[in-house]
N, CA and C atoms as an extended XYZ file, in Angstrom:
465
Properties=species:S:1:pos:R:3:atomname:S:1:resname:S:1:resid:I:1 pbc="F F F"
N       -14.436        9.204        2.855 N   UNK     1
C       -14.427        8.162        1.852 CA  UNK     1
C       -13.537        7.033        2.344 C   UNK     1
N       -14.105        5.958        1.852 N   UNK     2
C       -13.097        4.430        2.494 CA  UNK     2
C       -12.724        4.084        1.591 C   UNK     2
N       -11.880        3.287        1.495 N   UNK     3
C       -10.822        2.816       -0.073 CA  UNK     3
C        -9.625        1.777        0.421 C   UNK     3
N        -9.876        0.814        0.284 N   UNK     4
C        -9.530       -0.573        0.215 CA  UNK     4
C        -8.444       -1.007       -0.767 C   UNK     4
N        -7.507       -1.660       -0.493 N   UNK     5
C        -7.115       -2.710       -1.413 CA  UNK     5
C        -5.641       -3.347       -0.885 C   UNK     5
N        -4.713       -3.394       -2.196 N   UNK     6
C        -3.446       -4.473       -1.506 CA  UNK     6
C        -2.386       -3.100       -1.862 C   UNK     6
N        -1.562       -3.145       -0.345 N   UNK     7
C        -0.598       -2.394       -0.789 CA  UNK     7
C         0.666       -2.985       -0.399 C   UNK     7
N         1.131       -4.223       -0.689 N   UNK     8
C         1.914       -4.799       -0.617 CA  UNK     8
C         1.950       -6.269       -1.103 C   UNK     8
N         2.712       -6.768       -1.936 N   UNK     9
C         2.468       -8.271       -2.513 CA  UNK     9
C         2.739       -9.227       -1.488 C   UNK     9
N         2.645      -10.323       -1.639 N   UNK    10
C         3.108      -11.299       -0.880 CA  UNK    10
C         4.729      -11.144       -0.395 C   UNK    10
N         4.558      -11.254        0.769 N   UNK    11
C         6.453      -10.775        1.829 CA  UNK    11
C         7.570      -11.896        1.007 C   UNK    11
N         8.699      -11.812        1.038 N   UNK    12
C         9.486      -12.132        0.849 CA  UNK    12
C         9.560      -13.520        1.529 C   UNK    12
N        10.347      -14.773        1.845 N   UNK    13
C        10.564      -15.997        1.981 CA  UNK    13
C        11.409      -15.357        3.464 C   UNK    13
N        11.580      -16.486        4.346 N   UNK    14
C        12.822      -16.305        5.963 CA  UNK    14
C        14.034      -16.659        4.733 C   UNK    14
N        14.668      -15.568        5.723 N   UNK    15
C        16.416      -15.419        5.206 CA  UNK    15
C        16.610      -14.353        4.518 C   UNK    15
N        15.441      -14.008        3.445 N   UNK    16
C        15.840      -12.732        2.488 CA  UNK    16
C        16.080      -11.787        2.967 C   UNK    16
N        17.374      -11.268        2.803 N   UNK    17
C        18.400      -10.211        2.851 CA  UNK    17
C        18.109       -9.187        1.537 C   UNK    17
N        17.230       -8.348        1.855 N   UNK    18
C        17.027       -6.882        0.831 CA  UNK    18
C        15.479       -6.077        1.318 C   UNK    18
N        15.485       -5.323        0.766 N   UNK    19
C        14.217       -4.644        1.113 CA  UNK    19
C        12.853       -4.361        0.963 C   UNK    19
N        12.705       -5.179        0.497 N   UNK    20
C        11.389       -5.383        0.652 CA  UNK    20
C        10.806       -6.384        1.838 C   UNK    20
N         9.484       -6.213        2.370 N   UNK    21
C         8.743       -7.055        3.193 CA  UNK    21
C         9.213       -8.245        3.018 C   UNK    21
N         9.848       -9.370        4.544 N   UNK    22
C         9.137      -10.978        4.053 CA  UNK    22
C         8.440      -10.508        4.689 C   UNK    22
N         7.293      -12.468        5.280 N   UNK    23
C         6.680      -12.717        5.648 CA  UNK    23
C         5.932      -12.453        6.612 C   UNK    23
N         7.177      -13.203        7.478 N   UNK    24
C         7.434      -12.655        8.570 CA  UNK    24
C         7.447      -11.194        9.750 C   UNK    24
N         7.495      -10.152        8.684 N   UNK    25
C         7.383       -8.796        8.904 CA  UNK    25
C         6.349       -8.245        8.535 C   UNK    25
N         5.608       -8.432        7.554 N   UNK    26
C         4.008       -8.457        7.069 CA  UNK    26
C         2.690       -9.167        8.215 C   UNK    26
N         3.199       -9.955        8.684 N   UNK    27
C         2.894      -10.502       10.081 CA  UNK    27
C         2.719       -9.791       11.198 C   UNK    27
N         3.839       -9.464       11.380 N   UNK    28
C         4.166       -8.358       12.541 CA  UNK    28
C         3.738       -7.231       12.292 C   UNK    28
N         3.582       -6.500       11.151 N   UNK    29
C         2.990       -5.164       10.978 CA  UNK    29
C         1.379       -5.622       11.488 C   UNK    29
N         0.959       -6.333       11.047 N   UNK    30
C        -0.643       -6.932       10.930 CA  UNK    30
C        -1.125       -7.009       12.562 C   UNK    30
N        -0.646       -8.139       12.805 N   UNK    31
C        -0.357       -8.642       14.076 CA  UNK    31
C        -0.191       -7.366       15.242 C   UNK    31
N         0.779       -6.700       15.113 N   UNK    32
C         0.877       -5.746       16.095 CA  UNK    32
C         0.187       -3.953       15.857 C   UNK    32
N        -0.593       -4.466       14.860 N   UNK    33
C        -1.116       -3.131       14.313 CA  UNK    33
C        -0.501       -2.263       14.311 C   UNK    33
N         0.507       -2.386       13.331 N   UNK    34
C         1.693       -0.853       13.172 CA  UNK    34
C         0.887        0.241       11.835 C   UNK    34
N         0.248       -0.682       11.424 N   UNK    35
C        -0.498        0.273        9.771 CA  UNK    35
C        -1.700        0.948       10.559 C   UNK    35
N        -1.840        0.762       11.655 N   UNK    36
C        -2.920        1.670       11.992 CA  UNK    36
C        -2.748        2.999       12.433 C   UNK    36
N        -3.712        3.961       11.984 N   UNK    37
C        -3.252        5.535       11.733 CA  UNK    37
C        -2.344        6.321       11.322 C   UNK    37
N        -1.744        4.938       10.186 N   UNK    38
C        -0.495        5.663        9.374 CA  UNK    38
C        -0.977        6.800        8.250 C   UNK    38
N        -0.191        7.725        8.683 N   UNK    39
C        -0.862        9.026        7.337 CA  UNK    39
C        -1.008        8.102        5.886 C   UNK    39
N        -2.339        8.644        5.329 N   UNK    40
C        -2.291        8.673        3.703 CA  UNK    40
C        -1.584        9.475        2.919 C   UNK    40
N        -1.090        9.357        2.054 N   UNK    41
C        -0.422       10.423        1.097 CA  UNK    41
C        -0.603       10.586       -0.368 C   UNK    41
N        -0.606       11.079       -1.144 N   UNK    42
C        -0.295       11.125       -2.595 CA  UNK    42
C         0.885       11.391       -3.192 C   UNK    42
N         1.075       10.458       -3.731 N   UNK    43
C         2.285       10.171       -4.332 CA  UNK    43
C         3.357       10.368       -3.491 C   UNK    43
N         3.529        9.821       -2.288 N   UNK    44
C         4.351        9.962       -1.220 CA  UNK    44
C         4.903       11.453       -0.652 C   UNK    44
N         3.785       12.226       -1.229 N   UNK    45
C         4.262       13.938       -0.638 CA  UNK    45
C         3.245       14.675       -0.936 C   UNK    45
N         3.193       15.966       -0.077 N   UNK    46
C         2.558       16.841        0.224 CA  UNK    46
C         2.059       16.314        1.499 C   UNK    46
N         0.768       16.902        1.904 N   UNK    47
C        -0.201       16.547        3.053 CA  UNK    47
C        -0.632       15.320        3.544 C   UNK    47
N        -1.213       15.027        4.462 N   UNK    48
C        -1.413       13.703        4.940 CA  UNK    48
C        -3.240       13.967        4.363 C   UNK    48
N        -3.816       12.919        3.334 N   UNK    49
C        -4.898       13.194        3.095 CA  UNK    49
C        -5.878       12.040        4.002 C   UNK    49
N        -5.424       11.276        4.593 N   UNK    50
C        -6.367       10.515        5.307 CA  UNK    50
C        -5.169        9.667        6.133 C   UNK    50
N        -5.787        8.427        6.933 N   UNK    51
C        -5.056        7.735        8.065 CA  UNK    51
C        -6.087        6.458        7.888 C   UNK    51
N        -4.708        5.244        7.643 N   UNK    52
C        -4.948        4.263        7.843 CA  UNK    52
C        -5.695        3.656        8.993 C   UNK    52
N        -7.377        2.720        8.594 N   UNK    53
C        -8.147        2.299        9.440 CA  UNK    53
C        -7.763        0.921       10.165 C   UNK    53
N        -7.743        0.023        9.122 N   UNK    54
C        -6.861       -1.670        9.408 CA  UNK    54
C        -6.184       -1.942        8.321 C   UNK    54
N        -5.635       -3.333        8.766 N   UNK    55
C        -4.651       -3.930        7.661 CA  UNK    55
C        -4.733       -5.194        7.593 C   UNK    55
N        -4.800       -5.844        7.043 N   UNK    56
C        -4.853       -7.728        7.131 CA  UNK    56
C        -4.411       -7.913        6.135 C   UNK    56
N        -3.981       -9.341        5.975 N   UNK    57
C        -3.536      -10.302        5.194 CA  UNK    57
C        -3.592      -11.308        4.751 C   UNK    57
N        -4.208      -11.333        3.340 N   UNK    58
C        -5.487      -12.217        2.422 CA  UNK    58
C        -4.372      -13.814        2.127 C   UNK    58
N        -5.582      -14.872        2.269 N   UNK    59
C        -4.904      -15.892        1.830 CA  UNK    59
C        -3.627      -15.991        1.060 C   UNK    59
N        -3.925      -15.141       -0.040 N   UNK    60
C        -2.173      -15.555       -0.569 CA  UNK    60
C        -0.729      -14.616       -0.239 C   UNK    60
N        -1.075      -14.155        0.684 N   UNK    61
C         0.222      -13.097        1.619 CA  UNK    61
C         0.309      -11.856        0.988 C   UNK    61
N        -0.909      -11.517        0.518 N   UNK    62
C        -0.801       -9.881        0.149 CA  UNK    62
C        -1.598       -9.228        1.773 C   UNK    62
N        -0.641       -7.843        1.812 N   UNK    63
C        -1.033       -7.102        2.320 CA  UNK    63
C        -2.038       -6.420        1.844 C   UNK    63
N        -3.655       -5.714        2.853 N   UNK    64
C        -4.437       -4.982        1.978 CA  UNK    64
C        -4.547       -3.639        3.481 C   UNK    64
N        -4.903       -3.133        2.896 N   UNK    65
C        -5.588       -2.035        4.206 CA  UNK    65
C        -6.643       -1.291        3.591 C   UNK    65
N        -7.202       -0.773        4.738 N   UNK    66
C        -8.390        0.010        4.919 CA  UNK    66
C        -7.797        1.385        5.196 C   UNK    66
N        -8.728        2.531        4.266 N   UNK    67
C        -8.153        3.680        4.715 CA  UNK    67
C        -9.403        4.859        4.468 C   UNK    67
N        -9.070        5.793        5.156 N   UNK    68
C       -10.173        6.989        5.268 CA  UNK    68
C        -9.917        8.341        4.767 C   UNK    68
N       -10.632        8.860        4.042 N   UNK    69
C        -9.480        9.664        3.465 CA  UNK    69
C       -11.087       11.137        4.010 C   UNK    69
N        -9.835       12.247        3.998 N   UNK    70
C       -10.664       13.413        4.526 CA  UNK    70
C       -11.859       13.958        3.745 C   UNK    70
N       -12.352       15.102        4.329 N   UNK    71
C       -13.462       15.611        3.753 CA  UNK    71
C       -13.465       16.831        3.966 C   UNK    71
N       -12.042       17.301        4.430 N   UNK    72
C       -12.260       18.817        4.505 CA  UNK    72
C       -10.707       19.473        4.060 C   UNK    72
N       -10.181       18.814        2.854 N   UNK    73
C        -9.205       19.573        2.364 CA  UNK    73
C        -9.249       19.178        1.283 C   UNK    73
N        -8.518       20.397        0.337 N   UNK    74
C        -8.213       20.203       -0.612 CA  UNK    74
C        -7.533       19.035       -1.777 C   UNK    74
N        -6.245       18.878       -1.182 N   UNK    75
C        -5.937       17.647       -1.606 CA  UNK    75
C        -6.537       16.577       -1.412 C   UNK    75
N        -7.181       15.794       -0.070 N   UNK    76
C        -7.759       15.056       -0.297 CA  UNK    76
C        -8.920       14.789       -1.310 C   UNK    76
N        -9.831       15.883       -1.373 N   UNK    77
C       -10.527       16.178       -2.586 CA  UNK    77
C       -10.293       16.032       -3.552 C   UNK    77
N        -9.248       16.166       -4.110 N   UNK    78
C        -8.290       15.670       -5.393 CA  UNK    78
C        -7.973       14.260       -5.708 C   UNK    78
N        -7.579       13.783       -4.475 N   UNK    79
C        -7.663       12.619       -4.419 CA  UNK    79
C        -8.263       11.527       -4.603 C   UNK    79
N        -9.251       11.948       -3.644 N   UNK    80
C       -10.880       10.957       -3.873 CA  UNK    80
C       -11.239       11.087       -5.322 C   UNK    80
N       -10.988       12.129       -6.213 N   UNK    81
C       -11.240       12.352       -7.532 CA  UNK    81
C       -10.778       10.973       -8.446 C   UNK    81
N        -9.337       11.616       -8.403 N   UNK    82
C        -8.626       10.521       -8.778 CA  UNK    82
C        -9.280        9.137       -9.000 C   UNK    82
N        -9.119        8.819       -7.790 N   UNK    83
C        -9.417        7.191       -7.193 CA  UNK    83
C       -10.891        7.318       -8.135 C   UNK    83
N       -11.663        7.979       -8.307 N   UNK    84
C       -13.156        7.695       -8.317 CA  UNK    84
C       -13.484        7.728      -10.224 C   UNK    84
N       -12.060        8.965      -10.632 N   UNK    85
C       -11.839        8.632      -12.226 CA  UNK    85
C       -11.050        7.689      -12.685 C   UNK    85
N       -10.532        6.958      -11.966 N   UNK    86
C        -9.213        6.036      -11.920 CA  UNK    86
C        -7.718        6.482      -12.441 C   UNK    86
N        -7.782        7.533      -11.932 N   UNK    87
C        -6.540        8.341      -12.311 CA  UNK    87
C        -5.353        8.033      -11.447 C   UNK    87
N        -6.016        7.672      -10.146 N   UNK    88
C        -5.016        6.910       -9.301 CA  UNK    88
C        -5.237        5.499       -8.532 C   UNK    88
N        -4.885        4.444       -9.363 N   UNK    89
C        -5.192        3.414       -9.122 CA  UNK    89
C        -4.308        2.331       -8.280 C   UNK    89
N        -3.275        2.596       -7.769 N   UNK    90
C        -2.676        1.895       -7.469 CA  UNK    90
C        -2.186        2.494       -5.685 C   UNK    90
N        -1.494        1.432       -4.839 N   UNK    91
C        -0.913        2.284       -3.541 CA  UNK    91
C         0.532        1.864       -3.400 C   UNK    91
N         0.974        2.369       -2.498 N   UNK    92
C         2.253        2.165       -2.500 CA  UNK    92
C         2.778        2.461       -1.206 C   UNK    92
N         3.184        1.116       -0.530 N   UNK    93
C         4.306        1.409        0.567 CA  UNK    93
C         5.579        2.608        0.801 C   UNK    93
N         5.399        3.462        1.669 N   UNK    94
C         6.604        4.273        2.005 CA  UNK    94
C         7.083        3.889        3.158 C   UNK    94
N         8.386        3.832        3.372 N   UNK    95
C         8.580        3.044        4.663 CA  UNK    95
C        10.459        2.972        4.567 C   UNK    95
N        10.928        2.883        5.701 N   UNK    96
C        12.880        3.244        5.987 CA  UNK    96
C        13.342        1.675        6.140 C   UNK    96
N        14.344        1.622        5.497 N   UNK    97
C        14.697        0.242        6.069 CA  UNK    97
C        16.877        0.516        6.291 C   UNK    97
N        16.773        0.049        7.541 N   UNK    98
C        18.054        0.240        8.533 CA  UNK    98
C        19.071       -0.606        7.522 C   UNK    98
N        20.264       -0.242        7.012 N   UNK    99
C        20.703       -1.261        6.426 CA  UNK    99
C        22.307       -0.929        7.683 C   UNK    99
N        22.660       -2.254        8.246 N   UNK   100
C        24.065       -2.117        8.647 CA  UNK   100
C        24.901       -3.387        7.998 C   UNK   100
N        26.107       -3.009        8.360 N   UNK   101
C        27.310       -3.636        7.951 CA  UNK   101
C        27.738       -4.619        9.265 C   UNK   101
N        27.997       -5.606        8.640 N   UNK   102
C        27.864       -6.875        9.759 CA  UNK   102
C        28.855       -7.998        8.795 C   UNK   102
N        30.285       -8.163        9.134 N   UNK   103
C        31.129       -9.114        8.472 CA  UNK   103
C        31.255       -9.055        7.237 C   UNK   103
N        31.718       -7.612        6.928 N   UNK   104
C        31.748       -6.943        5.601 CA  UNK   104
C        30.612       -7.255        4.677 C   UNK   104
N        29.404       -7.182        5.531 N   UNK   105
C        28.076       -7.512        4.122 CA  UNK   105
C        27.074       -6.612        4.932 C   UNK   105
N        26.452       -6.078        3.566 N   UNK   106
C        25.565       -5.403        4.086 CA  UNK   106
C        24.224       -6.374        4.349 C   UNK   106
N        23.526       -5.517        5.477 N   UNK   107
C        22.191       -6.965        5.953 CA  UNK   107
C        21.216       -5.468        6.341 C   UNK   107
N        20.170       -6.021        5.765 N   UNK   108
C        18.628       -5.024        5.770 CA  UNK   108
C        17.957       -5.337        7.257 C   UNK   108
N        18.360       -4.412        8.035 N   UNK   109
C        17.448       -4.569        9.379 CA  UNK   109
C        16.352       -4.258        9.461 C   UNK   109
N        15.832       -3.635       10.758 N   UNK   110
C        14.525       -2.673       11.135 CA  UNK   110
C        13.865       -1.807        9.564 C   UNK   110
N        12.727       -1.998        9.089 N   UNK   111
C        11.922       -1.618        8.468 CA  UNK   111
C        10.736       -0.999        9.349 C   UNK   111
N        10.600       -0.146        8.672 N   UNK   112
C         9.404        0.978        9.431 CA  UNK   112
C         8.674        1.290        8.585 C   UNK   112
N         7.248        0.778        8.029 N   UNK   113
C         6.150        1.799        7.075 CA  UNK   113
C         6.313        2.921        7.969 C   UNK   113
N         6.105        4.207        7.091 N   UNK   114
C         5.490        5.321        7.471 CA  UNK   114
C         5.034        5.858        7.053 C   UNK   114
N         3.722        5.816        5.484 N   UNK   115
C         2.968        5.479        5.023 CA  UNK   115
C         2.289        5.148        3.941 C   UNK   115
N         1.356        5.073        3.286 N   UNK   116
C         0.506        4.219        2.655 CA  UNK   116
C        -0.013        5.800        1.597 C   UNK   116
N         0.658        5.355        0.208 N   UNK   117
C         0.503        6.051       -1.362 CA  UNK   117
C        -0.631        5.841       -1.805 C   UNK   117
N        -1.559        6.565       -2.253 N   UNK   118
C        -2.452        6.710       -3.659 CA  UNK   118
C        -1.802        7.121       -4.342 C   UNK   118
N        -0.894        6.120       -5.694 N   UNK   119
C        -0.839        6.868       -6.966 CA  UNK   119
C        -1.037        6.547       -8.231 C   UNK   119
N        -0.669        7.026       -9.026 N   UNK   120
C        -0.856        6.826      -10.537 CA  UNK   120
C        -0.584        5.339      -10.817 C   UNK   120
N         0.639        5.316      -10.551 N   UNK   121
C         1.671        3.947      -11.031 CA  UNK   121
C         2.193        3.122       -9.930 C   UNK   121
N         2.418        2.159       -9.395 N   UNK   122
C         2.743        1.739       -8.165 CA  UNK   122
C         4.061        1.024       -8.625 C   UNK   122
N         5.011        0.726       -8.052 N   UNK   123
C         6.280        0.396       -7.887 CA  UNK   123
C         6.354       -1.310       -7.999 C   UNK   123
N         5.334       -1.647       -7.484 N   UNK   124
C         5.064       -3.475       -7.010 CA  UNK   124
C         3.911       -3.899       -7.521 C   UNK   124
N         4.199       -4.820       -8.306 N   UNK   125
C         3.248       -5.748       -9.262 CA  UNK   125
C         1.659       -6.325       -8.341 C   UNK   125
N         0.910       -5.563       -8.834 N   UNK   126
C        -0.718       -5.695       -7.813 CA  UNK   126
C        -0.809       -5.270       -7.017 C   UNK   126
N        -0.480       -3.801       -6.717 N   UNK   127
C        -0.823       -3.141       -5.298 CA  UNK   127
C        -1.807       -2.412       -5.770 C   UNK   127
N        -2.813       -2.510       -6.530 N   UNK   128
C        -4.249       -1.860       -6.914 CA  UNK   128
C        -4.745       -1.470       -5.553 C   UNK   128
N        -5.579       -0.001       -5.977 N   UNK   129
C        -7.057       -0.097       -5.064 CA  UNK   129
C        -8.104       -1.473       -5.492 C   UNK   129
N        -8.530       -1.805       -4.553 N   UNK   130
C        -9.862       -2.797       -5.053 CA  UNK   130
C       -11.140       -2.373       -4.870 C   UNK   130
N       -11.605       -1.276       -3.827 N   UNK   131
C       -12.883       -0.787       -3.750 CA  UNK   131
C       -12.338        0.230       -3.250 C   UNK   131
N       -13.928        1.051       -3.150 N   UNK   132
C       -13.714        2.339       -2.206 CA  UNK   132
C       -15.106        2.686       -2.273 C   UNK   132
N       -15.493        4.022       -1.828 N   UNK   133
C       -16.880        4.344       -1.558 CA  UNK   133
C       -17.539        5.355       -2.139 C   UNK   133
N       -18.553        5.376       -3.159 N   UNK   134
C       -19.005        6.037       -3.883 CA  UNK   134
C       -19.195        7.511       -3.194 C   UNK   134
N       -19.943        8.511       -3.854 N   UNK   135
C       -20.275        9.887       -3.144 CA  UNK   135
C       -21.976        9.441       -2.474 C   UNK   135
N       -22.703        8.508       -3.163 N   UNK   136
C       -23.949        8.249       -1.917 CA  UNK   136
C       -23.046        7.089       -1.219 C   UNK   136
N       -22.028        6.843       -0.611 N   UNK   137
C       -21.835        5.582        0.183 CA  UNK   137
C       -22.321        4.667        0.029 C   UNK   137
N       -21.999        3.764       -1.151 N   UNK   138
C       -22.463        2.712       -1.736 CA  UNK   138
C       -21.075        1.648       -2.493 C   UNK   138
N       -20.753        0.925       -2.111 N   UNK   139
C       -19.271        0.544       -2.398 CA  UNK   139
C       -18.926        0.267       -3.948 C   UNK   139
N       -17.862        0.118       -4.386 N   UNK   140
C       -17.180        0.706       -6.063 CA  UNK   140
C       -16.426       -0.596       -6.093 C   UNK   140
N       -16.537       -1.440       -7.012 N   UNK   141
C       -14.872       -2.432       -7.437 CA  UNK   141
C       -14.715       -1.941       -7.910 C   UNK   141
N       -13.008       -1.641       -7.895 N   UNK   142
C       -12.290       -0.865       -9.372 CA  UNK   142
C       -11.878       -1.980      -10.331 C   UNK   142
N       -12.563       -1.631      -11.169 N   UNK   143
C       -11.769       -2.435      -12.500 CA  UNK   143
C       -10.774       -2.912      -12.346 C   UNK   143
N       -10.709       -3.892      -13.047 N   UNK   144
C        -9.316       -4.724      -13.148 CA  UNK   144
C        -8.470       -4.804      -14.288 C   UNK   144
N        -7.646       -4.880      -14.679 N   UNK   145
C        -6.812       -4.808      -16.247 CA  UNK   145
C        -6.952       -6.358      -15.822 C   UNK   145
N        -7.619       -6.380      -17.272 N   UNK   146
C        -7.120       -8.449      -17.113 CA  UNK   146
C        -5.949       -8.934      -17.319 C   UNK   146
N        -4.943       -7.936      -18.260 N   UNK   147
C        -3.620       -8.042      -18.498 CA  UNK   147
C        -2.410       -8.194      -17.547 C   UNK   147
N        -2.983       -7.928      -16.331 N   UNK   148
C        -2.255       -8.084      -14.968 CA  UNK   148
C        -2.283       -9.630      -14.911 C   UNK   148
N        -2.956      -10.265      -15.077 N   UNK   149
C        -2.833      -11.699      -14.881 CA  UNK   149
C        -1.812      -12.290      -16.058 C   UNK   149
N        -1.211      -11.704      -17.197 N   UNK   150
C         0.064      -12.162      -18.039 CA  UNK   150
C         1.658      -11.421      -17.345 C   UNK   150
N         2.334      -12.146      -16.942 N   UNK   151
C         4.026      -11.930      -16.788 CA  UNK   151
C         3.950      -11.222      -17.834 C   UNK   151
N         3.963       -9.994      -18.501 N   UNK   152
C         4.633       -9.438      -19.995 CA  UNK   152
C         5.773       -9.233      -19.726 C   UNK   152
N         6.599       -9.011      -18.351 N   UNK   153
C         8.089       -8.552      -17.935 CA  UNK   153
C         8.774       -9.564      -18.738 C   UNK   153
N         8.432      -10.696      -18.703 N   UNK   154
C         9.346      -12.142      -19.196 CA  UNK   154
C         9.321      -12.319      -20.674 C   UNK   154
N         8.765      -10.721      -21.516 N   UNK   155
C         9.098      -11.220      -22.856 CA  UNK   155
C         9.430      -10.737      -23.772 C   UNK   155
């Protein structure tokens, strides 16, 4: 099964000091194909249910990837469920980020994905699945909450 979408929002601005992705590093993952054949996971544990195919980065600086998920285990089976009842709609970056001490401040170095979540709830505002692939191989949009398009955080 293939299953598409954004698992990362638009990178951070040059200069930002914290952890999450900039730009700049969303670039370089892309660019140097580091998301390729990164394990899939659920909910960032248990088994590796599939391995990242590609990764690019859509006009407005979201990260999306392509991913493959198995056909001969269990969990993955579960998985594909999920995704296909929308039980797990969202993905989610797993990934280390180096923090050292440099003139008594802490500064966020080296970041490493190491890999790419199917879950329930995602951590970062629009990291939805957007498609994936039916059981005759025929491609799926997943629904959208239109409510994602209102800030409700701001009220």
């Amino acid at each position: 099964m293939l299953v598409t979408g954004v698992c990362n929002p638009a990178g951070e601005s040059a200069g930002y000091n914290g952890l999450y992705l900039t730009k700049e590093e969303l670039r370089r993952v892309v660019g140097d194909g580091l998301m390729r054949d990164l394990p899939v996971m659920t909910e960032h544990s248990g088994s590796a249910v599939g391995r990242v195919v590609s990764s690019f980065i859509d006009a407005t600086g979201q990260l999306h990837c392509v991913m493959h998920l198995e056909n001969n285990s269990l969990p993955a089976h579960l998985t594909r469920e999920f995704i296909r009842k929308g039980i797990a709609a969202d993905l989610s970056l797993g990934y280390t980020v180096d923090i050292r001490n440099r003139d008594d401040q802490l500064h966020a170095a080296d970041k490493k994905i190491v890999e790419v979540s199917i879950v329930r709830k995602g951590a970062r505002t629009g990291c939805h699945i957007t498609a994936y692939e039916s059981e005759t191989h025929n491609l799926v949009f997943a629904p959208v909450d239109a409510w994602d398009a209102f800030n409700m955080d701001s009220v």
